[in-house]
Biopython code that builds the backbone (N, CA, C, O; Angstrom):
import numpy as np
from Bio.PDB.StructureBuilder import StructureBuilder

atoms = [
    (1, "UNK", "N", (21.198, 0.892, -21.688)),
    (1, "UNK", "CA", (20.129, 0.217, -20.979)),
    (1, "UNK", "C", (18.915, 1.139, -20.931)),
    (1, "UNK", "O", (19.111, 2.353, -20.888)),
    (2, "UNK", "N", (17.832, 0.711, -20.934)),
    (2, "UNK", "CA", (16.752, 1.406, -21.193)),
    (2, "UNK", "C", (16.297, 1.701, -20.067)),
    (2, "UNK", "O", (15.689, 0.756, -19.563)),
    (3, "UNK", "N", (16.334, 2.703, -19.392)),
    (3, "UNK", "CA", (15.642, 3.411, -17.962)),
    (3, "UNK", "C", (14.214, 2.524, -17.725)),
    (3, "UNK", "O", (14.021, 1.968, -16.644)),
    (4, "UNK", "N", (13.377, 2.454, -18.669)),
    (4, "UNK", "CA", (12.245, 1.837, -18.451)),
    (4, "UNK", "C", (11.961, 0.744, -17.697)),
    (4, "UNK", "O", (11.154, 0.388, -16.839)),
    (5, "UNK", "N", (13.161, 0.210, -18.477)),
    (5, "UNK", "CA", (13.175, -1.399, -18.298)),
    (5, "UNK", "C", (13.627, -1.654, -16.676)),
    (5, "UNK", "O", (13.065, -2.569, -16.074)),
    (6, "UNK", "N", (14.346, -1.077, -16.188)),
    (6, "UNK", "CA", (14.868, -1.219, -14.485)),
    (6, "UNK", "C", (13.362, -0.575, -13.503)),
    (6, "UNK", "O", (12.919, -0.932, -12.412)),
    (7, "UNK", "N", (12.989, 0.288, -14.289)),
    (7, "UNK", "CA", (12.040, 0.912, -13.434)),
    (7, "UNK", "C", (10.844, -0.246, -12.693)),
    (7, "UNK", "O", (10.289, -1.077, -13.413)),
    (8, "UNK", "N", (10.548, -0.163, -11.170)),
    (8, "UNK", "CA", (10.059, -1.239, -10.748)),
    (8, "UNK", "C", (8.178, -0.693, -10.962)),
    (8, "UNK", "O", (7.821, 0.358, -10.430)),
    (9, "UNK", "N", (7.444, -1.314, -11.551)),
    (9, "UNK", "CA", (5.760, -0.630, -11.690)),
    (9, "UNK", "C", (5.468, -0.303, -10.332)),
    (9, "UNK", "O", (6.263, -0.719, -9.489)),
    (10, "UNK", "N", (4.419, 0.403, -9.933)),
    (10, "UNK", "CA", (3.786, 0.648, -9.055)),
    (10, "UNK", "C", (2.030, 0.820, -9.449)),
    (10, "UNK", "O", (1.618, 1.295, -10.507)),
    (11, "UNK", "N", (1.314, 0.398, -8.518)),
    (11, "UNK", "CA", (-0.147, 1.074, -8.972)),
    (11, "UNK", "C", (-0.507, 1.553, -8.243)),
    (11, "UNK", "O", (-0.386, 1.147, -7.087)),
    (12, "UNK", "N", (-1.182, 2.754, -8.587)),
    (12, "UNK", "CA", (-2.233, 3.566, -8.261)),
    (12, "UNK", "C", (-3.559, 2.761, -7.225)),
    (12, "UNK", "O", (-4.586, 2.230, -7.648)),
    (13, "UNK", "N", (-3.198, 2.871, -6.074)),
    (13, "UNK", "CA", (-4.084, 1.933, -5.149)),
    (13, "UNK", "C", (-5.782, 2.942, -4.865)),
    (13, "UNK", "O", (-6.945, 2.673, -5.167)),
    (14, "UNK", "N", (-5.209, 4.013, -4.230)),
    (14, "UNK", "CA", (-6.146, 5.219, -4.322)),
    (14, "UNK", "C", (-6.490, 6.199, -4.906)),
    (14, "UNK", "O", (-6.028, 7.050, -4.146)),
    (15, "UNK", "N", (-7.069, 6.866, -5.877)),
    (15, "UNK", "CA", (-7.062, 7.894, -7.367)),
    (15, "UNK", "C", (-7.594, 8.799, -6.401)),
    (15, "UNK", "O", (-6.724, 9.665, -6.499)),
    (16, "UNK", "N", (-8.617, 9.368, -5.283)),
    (16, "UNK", "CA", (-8.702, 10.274, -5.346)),
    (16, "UNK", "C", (-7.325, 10.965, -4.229)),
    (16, "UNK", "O", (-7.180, 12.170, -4.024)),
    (17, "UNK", "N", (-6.662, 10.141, -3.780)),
    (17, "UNK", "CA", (-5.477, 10.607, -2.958)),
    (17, "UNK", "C", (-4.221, 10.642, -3.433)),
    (17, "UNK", "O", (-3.227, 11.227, -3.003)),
    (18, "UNK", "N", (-4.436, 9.686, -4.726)),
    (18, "UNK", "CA", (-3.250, 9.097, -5.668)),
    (18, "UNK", "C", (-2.055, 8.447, -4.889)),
    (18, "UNK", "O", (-0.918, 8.678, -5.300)),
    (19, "UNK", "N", (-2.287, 7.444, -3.508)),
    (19, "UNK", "CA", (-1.606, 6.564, -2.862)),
    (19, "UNK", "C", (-1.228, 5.243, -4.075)),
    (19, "UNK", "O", (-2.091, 4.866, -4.868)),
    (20, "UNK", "N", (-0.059, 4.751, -4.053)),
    (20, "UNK", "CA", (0.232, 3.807, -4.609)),
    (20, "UNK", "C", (0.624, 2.527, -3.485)),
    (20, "UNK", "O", (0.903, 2.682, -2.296)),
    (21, "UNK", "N", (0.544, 1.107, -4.319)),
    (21, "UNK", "CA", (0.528, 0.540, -3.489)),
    (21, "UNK", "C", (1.880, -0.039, -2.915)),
    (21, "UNK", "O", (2.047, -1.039, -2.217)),
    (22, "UNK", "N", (3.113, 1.179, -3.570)),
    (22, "UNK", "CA", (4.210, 0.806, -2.915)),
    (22, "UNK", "C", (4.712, 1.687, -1.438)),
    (22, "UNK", "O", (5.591, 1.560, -0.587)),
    (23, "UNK", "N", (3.269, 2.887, -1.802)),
    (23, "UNK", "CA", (3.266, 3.737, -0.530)),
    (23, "UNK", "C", (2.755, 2.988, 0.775)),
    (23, "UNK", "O", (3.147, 3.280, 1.905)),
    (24, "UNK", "N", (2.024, 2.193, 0.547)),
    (24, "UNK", "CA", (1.210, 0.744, 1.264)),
    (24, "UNK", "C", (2.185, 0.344, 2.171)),
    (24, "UNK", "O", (2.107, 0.484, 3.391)),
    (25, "UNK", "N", (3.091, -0.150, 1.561)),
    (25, "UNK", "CA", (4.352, -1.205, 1.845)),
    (25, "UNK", "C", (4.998, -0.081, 2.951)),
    (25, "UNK", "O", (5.112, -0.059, 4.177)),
    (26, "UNK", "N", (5.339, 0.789, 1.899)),
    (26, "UNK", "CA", (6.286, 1.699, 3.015)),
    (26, "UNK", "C", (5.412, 1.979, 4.451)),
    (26, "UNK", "O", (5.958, 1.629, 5.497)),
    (27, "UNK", "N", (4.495, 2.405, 4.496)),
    (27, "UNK", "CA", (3.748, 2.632, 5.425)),
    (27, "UNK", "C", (3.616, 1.302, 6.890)),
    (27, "UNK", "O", (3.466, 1.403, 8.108)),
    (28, "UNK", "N", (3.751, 0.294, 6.054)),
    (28, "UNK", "CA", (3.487, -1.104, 6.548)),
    (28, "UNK", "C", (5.263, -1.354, 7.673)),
    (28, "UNK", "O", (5.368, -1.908, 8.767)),
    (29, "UNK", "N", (6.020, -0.901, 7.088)),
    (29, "UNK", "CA", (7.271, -0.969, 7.280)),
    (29, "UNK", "C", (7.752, 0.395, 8.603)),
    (29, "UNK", "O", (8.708, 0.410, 9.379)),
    (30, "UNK", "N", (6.810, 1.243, 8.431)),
    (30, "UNK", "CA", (7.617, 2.456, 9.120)),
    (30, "UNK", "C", (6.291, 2.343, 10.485)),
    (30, "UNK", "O", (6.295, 3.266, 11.299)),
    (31, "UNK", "N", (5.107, 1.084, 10.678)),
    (31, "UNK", "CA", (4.842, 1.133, 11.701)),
    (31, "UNK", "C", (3.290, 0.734, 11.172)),
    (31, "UNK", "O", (2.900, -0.190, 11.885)),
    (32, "UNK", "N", (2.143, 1.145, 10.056)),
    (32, "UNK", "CA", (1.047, 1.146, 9.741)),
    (32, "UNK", "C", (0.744, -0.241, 10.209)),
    (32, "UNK", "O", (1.520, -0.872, 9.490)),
    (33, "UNK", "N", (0.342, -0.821, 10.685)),
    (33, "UNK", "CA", (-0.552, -2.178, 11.038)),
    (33, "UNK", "C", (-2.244, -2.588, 10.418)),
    (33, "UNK", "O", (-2.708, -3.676, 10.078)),
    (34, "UNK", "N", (-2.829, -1.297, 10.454)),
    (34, "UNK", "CA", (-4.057, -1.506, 10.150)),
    (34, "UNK", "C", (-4.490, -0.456, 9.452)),
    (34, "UNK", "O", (-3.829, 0.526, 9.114)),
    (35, "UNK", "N", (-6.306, -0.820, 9.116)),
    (35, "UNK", "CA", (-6.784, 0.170, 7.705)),
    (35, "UNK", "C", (-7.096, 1.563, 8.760)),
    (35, "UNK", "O", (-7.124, 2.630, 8.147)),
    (36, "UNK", "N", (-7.335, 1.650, 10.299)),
    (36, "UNK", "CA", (-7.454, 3.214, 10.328)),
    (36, "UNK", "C", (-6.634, 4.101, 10.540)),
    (36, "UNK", "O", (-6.741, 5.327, 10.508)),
    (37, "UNK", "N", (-5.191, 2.955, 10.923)),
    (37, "UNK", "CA", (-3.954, 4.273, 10.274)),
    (37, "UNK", "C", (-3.734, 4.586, 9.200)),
    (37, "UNK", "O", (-3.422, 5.712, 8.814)),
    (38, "UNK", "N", (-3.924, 3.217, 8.310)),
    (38, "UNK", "CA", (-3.401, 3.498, 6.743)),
    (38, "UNK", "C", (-4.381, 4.647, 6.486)),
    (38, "UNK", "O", (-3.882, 5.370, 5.623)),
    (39, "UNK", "N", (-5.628, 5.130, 6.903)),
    (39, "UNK", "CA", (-6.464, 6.080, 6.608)),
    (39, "UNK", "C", (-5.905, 7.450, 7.023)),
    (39, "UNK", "O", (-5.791, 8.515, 6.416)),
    (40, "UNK", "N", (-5.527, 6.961, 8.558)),
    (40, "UNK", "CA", (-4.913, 8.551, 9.043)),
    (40, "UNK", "C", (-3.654, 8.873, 8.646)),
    (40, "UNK", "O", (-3.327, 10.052, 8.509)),
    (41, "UNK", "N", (-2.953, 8.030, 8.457)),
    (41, "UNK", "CA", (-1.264, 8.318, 7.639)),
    (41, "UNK", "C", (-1.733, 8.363, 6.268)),
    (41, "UNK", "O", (-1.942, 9.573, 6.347)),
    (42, "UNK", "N", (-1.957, 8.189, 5.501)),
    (42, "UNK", "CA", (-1.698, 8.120, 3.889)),
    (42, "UNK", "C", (-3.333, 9.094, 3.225)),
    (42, "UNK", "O", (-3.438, 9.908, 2.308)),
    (43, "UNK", "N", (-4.603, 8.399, 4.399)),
    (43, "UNK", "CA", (-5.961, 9.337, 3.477)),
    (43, "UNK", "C", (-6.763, 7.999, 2.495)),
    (43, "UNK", "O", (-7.745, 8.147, 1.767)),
    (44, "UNK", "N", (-5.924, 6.588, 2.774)),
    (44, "UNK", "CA", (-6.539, 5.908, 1.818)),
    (44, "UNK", "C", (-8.131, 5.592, 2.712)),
    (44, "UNK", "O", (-8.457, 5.629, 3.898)),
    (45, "UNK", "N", (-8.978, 5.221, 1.175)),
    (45, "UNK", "CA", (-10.487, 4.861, 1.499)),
    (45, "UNK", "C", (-10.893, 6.079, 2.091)),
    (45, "UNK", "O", (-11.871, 5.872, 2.808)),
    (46, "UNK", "N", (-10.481, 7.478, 2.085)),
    (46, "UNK", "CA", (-11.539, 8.366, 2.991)),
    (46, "UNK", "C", (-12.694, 9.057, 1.848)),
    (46, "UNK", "O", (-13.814, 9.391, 2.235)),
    (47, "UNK", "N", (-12.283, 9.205, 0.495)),
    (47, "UNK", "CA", (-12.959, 9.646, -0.257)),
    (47, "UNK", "C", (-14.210, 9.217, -0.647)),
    (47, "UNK", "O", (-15.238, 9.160, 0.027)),
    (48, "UNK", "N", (-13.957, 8.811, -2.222)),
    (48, "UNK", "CA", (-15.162, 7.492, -2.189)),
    (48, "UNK", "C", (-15.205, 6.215, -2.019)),
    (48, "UNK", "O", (-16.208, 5.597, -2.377)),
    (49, "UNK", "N", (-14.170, 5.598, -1.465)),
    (49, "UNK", "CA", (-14.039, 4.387, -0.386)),
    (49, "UNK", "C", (-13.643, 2.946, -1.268)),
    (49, "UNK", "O", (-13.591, 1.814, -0.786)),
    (50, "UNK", "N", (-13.392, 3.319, -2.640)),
    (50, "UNK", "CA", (-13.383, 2.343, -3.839)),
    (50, "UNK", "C", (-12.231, 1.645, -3.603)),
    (50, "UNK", "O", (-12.188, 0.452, -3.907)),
    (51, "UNK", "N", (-11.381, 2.140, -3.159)),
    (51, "UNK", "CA", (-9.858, 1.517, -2.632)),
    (51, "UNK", "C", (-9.845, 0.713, -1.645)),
    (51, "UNK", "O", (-8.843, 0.103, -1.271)),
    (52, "UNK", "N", (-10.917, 0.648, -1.158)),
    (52, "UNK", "CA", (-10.957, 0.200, 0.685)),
    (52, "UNK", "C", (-10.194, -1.287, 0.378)),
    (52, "UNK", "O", (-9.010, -1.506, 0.635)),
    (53, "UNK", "N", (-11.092, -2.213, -0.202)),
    (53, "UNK", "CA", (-10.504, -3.885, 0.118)),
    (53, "UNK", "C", (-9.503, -4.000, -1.075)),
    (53, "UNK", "O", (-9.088, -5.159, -1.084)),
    (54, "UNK", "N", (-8.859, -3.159, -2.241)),
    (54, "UNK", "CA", (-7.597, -3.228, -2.528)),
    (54, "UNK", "C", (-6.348, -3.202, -1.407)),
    (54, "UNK", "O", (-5.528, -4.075, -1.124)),
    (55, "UNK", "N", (-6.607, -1.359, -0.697)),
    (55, "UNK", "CA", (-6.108, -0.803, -0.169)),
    (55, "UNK", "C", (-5.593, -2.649, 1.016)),
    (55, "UNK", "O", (-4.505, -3.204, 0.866)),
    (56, "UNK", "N", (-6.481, -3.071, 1.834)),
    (56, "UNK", "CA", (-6.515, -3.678, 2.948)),
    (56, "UNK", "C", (-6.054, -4.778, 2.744)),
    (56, "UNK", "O", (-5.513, -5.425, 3.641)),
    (57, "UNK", "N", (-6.217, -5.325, 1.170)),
    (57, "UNK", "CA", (-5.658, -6.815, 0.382)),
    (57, "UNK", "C", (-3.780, -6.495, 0.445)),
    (57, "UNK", "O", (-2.988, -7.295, 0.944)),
    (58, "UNK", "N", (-3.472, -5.452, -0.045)),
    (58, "UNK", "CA", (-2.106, -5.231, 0.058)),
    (58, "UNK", "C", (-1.418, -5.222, 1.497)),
    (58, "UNK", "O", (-0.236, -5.558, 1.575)),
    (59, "UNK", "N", (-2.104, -4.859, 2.601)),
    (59, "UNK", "CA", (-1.730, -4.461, 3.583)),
    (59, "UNK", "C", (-1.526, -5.596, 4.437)),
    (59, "UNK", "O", (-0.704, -5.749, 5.341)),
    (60, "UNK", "N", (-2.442, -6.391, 3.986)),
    (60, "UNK", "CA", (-2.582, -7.728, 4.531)),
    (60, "UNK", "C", (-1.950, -8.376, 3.807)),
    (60, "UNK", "O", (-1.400, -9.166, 4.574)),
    (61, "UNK", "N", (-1.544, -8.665, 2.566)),
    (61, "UNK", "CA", (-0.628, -9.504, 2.112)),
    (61, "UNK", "C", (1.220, -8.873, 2.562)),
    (61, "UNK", "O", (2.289, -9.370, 2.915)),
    (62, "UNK", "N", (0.667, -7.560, 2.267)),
    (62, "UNK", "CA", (2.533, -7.349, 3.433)),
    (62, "UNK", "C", (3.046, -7.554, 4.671)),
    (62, "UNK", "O", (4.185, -7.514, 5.135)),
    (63, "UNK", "N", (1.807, -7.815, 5.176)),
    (63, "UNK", "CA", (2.194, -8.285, 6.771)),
    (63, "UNK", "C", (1.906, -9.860, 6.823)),
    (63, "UNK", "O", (2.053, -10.592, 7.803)),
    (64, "UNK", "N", (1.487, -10.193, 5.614)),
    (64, "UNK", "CA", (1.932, -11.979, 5.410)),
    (64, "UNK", "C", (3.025, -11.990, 4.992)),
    (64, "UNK", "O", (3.689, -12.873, 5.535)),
    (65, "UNK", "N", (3.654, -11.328, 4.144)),
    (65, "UNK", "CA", (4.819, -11.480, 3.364)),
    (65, "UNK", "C", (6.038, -11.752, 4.692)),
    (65, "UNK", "O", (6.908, -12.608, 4.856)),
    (66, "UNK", "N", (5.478, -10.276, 5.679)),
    (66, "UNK", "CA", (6.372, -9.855, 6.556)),
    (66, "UNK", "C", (6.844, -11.191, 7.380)),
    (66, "UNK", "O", (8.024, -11.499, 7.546)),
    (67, "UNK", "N", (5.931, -11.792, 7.776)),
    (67, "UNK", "CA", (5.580, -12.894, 8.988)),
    (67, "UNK", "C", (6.253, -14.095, 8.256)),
    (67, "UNK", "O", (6.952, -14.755, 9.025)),
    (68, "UNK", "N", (6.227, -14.565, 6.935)),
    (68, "UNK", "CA", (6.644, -15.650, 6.599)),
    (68, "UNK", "C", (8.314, -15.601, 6.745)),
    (68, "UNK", "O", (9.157, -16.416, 7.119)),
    (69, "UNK", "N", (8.352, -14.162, 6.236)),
    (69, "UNK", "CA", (10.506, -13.784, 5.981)),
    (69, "UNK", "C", (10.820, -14.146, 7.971)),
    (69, "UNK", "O", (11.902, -14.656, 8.261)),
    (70, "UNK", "N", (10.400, -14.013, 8.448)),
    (70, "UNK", "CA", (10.492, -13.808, 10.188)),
    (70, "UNK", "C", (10.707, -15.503, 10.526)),
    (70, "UNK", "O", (11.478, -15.862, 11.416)),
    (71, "UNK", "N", (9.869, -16.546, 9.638)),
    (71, "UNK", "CA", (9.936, -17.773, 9.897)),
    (71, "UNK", "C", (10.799, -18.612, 9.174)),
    (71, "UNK", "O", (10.856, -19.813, 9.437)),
]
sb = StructureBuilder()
sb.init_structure("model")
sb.init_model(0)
sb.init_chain("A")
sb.init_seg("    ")
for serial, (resi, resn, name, xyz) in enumerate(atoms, 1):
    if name == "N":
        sb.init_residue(resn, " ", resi, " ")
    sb.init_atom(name, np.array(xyz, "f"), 0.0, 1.0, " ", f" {name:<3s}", serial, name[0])
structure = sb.get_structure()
C-alpha cells in the first residue's frame, strides 16, 4: 500500500507561522472559539494578516460542522 495514498492532505493556512488548517481544527476542539485566541494560541493572522479570513472561514466552518454533529 502506498503510504501516500492513506496520508490525509493538510494546508498550509498561515506561511509566515506555517499553521495548517488541521492545526485550526485541533485548536477548535481543545477549547479555541474565536480569531483572538486562534491568534494567541497558534500566532495565526499576526504577521502579514493574509491568513486572516481563510484562517476564520475554517474556524467557522468547524464550529458549524461541530453544532450540526450535536443535532
Amino acid at each position: 500500500m502506498n503510504p501516500a495514498a492513506t496520508q490525509v492532505d493538510k494546508m498550509i493556512v498561515c506561511v509566515c507561522n506555517n499553521v495548517s488548517d488541521r492545526e485550526i481544527v485541533q485548536a477548535f476542539e481543545l477549547g479555541v472559539t474565536n480569531m483572538a485566541d486562534l491568534k494567541a494560541n497558534l500566532g495565526v493572522a499576526t504577521c502579514c494578516g493574509s491568513c486572516h479570513d481563510c484562517a476564520q472561514q475554517i474556524l467557522q466552518d468547524t464550529q458549524e460542522a461541530h453544532t450540526a454533529a450535536l443535532v
